[in-house]
C-alpha positions as MATLAB code, in Angstrom:
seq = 'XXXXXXXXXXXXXXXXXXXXXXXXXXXXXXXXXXXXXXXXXXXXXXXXXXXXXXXXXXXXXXXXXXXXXXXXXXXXXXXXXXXXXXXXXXXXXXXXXXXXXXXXXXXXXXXXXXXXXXXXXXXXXXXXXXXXXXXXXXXXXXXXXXXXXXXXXXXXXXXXXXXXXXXXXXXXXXXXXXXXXXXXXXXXXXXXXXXXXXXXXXXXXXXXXXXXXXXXXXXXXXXXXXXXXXXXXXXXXXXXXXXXXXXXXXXXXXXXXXXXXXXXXXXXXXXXXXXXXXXXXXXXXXXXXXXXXXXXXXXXXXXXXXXXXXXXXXXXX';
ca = [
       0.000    0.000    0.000;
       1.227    3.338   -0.804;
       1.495    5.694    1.785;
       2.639    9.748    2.747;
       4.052   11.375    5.731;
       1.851   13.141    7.823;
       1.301   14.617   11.347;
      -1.535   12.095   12.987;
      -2.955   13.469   16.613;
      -3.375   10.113   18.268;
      -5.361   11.582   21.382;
      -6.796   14.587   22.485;
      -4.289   16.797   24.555;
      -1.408   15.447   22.477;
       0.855   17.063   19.973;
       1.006   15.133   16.575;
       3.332   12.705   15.669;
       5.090   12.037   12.467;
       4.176    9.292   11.213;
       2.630    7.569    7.709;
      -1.000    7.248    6.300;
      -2.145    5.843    3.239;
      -1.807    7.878    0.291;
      -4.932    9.945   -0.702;
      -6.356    8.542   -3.921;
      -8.504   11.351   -6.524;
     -11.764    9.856   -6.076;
     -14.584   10.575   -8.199;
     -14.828   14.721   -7.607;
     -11.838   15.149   -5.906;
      -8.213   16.028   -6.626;
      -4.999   14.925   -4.915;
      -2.566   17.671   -5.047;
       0.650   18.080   -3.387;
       0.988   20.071    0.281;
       3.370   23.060    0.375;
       2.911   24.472    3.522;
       0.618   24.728    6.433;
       0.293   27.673    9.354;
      -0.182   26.121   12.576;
      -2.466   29.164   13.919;
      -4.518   28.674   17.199;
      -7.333   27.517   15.342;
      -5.035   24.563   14.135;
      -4.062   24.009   17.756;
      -7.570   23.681   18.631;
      -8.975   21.742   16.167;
      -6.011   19.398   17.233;
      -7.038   19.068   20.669;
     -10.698   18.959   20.385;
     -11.410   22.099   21.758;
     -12.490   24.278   18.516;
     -16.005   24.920   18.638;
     -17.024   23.710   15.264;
     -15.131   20.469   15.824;
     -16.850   16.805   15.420;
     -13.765   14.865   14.718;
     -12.342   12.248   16.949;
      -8.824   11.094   17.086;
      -6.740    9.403   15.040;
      -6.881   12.690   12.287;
      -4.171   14.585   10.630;
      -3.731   18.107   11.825;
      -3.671   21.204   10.035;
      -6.939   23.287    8.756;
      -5.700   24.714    5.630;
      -3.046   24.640    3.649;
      -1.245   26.295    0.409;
      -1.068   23.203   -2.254;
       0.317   22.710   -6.065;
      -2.433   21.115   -8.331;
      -1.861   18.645  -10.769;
      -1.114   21.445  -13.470;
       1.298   23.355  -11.192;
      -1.054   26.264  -10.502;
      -0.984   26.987   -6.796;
      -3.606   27.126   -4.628;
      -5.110   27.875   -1.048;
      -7.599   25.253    0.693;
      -9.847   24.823    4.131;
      -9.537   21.567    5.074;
     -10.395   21.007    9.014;
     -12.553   18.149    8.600;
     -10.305   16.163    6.859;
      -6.606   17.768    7.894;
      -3.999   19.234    5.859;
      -0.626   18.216    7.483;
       0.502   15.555    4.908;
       2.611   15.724    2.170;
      -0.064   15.118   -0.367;
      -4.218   15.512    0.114;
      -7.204   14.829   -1.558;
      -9.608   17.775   -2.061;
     -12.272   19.138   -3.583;
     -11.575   21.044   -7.185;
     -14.223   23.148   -6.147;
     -13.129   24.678   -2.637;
      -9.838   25.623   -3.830;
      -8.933   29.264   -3.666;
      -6.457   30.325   -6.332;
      -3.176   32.052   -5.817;
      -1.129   33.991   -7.720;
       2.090   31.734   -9.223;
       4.516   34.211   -7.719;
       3.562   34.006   -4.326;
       5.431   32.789   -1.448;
       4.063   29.489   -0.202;
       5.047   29.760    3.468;
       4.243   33.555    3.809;
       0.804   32.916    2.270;
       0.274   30.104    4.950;
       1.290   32.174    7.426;
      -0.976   35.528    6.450;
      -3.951   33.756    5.241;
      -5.963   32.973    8.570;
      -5.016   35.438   10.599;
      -6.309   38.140    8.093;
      -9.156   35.785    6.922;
     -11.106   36.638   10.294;
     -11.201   40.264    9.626;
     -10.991   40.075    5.253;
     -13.767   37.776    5.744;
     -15.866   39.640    8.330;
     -15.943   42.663    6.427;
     -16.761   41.409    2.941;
     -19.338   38.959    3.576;
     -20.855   39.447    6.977;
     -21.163   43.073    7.320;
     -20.324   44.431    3.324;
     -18.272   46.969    5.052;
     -17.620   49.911    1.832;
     -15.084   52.167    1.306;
     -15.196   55.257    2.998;
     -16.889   53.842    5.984;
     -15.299   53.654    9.692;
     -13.686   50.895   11.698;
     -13.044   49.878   15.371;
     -10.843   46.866   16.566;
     -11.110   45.774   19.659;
      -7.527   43.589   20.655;
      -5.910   45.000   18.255;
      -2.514   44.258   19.548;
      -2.839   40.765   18.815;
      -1.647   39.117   15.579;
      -5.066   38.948   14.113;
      -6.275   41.872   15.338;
      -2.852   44.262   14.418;
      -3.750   42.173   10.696;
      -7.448   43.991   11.077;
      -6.115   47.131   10.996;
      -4.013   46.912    8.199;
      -6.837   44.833    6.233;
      -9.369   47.352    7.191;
      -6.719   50.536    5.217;
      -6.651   47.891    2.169;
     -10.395   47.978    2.070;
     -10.787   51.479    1.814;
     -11.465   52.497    5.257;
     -11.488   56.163    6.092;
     -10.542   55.857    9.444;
      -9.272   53.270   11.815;
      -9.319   53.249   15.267;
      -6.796   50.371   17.023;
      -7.786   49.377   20.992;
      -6.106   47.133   23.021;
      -3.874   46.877   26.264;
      -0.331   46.849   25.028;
       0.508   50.875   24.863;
       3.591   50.187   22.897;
       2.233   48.295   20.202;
      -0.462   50.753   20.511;
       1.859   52.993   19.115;
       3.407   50.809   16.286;
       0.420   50.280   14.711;
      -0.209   54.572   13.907;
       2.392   53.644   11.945;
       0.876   50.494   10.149;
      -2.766   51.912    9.414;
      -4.048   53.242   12.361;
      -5.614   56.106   12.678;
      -6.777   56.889   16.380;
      -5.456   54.653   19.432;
      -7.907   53.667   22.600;
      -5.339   52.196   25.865;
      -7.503   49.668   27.323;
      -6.559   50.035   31.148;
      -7.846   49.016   34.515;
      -9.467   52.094   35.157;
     -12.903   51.678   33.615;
     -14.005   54.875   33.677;
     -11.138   56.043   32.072;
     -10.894   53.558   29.015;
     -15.061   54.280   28.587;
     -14.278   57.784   28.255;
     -11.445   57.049   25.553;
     -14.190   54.673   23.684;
     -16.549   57.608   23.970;
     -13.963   60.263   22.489;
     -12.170   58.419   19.418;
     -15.501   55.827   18.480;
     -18.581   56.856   18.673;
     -19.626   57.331   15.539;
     -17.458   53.686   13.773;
     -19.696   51.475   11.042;
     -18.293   48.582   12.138;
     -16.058   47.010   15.137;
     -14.118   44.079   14.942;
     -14.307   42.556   17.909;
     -11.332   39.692   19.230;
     -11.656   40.223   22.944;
     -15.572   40.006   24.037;
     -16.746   39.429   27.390;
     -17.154   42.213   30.373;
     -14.848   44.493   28.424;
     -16.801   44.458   25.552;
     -20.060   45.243   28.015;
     -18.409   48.512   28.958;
     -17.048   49.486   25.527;
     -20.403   49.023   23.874;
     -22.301   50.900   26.678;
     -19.894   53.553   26.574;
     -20.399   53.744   22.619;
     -23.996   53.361   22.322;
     -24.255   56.263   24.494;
     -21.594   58.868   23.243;
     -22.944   58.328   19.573;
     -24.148   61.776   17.337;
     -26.969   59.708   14.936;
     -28.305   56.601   16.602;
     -29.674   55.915   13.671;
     -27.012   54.888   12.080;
     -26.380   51.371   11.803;
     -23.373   49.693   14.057;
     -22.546   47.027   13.252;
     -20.350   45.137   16.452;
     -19.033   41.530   15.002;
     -17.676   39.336   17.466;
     -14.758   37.436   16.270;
     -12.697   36.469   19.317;
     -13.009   35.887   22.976;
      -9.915   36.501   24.630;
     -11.837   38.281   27.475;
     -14.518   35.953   27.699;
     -17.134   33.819   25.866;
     -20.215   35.479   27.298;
     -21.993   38.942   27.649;
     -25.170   40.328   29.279;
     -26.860   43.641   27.713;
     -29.937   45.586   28.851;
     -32.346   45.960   26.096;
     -32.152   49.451   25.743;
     -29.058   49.437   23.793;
     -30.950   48.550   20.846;
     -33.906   50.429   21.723;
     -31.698   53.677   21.799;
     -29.126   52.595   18.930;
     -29.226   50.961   15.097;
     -27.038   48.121   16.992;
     -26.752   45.118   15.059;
     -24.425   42.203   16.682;
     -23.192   39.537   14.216;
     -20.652   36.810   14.680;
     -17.998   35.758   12.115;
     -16.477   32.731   11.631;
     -16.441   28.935   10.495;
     -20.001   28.074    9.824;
     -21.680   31.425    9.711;
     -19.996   33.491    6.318;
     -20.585   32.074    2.977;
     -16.863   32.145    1.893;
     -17.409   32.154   -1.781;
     -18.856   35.522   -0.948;
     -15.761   36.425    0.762;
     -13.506   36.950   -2.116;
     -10.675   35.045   -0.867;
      -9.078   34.868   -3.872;
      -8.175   38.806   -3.288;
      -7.025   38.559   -0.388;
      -4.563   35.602   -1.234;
      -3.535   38.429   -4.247;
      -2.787   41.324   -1.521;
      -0.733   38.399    0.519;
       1.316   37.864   -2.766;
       1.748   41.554   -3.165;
       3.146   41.918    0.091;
       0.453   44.508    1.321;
       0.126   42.290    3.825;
       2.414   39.879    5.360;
       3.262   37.514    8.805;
       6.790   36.225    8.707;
       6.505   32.578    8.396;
       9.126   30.495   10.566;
       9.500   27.586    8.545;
       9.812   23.967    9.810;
       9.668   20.471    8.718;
       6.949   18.189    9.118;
       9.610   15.691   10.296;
       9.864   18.571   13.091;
       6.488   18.776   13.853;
       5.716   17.398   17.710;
       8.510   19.537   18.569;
       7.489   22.806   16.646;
       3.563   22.692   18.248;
       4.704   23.690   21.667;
       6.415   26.606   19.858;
       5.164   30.275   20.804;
       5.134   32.653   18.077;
       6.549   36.309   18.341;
       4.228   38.953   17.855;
       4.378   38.676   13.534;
       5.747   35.438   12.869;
       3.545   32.277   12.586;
       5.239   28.936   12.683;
       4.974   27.136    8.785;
       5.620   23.599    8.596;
       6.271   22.586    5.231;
       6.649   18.854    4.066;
];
């Protein structure tokens, strides 16, 4: 029997090991094309460990969620595989799912770029239709994804980007990389509402990574300090670094053209999300994560890896 190298998560809690499968064979509507490089992004980490919450999987599977390939005719190519895992040297996909991207592009730096801008690129064409011209808040944006937000939200034409998040000093970097107001998230609440009142009142839309009791306070202090309440806001939660669950009096929606919308596996059509494009502003280098490239040979050992703020770890077969 023919087989491939791949990284197999034997249990739950456990990184993968390298190990062998059988070879993927191009069933009727499907392709087998050959794996270039993965990201292993903290979705990939939890999809590995059961903990994801759109994951019905149970172990033995191969790890990895998506993955940049090379088709049969050499064109390359981006695809979202979490049910079926991407961390082998070759896989058999759908024709249909794959994303196309540009010939020149860098393999591991497309790996590495694509889902941490996909949560944002993907929010704000096909859950919200955010337009040019229009205004944008990120809450935690000194994470990777977020800091990716604010840069994605400039490539879409934003007029004005506001950056919020706890780290003052990266705070800072990004008025350099987009950013057009900063908000210090601190422990004094009354403080950090006021700054929420001042610099976004009047946003379209806020990207939201961090959720939970911080949120509460932000949109409170929002919903109130706004100049047209009829004006649509539209809040999408897509993180929840400070918590998975909110309470809200009614009157916020009452008083305010609030509209709250999550974004994420399961809930955006992503053939409306013109991924394509965004693979095409990766290749350009208009936006970019550093990848840190690995073996899969190397792989146990390079899960327990932490990234540095801009570099995602790339494992490449």
């Amino acid at each position: 029997m023919s087989t491939v190298h791949a990284a197999v998560v034997e249990a739950f809690g456990e990184p993968p090991r390298y190990t062998t499968v059988p070879a993927p064979v191009a069933d009727e509507g499907r392709e087998v094309v050959d794996v270039l490089a993965v990201g292993i992004h903290p979705a990939t980490r939890g999809f590995a460990s059961g903990k994801h919450y759109t994951n019905t999987t149970r172990p033995p599977i191969i790890a990895g969620i998506d993955a940049v390939v090379r088709r049969r005719d050499g064109r390359l190519a981006m695809v979202m595989a979490p049910a079926t895992g991407t961390l082998a040297e070759r896989i058999a996909v759908d024709p249909a799912t794959l994303i196309p991207v540009p010939d020149d592009a860098d393999p591991a730096v497309v790996a590495a770029t694509m889902n941490p801008a996909m949560s944002s690129w993907t929010a704000l064409h096909a859950r919200v239709g955010f337009r040019p011209g229009q205004s944008l808040l990120v809450i935690g944006a000194t994470g990777n994804a977020g800091s990716m937000a604010v840069k994605i939200g400039k490539a879409v034409g934003a007029a004005r980007v506001v950056a919020a998040g706890r780290n003052r000093e990266r705070l800072e970097q990004l008025l350099t990389e987009g950013a057009d107001d900063i908000i210090a998230i601190t422990p004094d609440e009354e403080e950090t509402a006021a700054a929420f009142a001042a610099a976004a009142a009047d946003v379209d839309t806020v990207l939201d990574y961090v959720w939970g009791p911080g949120t509460e306070r932000a949109m409170e202090s929002i919903s109130r300090a706004r100049t047209d309440h009829v004006r649509v806001l539209d809040w999408v939660q897509v993180g929840g670094t400070g918590g998975l669950e909110i309470t809200l009096g009614g009157h916020l929606f009452r008083q305010n053209a609030l509209r709250i919308s999550g974004s994420g596996f399961g809930s955006v059509d992503l053939e409306r999300a013109d991924l394509a494009g965004l693979a095409a502003l990766i290749a350009k280098g208009e936006v970019a994560v550093s990848p840190r490239v690995v073996p899969l040979s190397e792989v146990t050992s390079a899960w327990a890896h932490e990234d540095a703020r801009g570099e995602r770890t790339v494992i490449v077969p």
